[in-house]
Backbone as CSV, one residue per row, in Angstrom:
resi,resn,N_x,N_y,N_z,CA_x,CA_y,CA_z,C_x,C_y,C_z
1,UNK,97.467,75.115,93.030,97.821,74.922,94.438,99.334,74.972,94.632
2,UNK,100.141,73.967,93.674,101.627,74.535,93.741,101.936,75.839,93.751
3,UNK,101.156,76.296,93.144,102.085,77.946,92.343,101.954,79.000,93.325
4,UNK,100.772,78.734,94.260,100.585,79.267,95.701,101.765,78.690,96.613
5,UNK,101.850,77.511,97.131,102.824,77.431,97.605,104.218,77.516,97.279
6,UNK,104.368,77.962,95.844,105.592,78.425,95.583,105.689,80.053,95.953
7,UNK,105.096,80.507,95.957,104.811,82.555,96.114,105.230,82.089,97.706
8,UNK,104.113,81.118,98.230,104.456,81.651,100.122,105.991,81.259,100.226
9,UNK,106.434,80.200,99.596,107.692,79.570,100.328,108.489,81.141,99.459
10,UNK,108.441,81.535,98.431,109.603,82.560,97.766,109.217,84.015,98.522
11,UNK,108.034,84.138,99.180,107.906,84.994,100.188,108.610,85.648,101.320
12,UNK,108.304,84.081,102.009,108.479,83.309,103.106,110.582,84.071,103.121
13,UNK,111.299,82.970,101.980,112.412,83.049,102.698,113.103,84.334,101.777
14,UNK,112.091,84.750,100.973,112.692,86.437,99.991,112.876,87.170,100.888
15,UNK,111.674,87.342,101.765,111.454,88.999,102.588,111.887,88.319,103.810
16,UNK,111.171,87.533,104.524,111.231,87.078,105.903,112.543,86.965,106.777
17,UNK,113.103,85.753,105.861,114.135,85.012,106.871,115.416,86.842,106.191
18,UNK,115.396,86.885,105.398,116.644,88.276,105.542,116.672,88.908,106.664
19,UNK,115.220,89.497,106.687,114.823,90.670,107.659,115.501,90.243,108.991
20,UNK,115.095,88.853,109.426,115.173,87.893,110.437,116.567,88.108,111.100
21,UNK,117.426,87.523,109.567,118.749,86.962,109.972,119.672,88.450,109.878
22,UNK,119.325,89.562,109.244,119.811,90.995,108.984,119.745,91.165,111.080
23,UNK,118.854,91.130,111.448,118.762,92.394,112.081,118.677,90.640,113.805
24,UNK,119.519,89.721,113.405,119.867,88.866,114.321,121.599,89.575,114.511
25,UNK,122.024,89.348,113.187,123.560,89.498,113.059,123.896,91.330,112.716
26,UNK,122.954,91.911,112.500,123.326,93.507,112.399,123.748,93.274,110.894
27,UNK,123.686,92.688,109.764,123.254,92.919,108.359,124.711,92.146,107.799
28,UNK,125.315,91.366,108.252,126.424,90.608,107.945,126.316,89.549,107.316
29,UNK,125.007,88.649,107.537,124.789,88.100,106.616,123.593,87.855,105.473
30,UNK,123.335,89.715,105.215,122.320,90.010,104.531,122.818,89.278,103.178
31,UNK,124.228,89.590,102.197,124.145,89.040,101.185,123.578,87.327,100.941
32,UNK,124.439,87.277,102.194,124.617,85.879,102.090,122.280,84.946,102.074
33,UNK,122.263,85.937,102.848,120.448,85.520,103.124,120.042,85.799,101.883
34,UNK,119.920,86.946,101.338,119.516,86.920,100.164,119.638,86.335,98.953
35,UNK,120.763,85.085,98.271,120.570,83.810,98.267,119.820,83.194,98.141
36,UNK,119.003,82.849,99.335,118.293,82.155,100.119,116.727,82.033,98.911
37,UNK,116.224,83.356,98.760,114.930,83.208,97.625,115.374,82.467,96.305
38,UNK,116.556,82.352,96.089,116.872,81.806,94.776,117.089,80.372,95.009
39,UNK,117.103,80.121,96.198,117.485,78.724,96.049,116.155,77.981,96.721
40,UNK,115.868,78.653,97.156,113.774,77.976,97.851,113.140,78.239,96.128
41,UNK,113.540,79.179,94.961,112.460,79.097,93.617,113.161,77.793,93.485
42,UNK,114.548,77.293,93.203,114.706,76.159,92.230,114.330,75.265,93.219
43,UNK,114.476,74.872,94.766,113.865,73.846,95.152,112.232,73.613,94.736
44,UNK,111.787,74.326,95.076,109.947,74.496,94.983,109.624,73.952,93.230
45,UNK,110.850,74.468,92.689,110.716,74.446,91.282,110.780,73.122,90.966
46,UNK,111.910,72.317,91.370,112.127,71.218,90.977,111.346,70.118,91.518
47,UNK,110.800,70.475,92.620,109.775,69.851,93.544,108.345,69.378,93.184
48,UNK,108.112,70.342,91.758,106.619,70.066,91.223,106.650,68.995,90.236
């Protein structure tokens, strides 16, 4: 059941919130979003 909700949350803010925040700001803070999946694995990670 964790390991599912670890895929949706590394999903969730891998693909999602980029796309989101890319095409809010016109791709300025794509690096910076992308980030974002690495730090939702070690939360989720450390969370179990």
């Amino acid at each position: 059941m964790k390991m599912l909700l670890l895929v949706v949350y590394f999903v969730l803010f891998g693909f999602v919130w980029p796309v989101y925040l890319s095409s809010r700001t016109r791709g300025r803070l794509l690096l910076t979003s992308m980030a974002a999946p690495w730090v939702a694995f070690w939360l989720a990670w450390f969370a179990r």
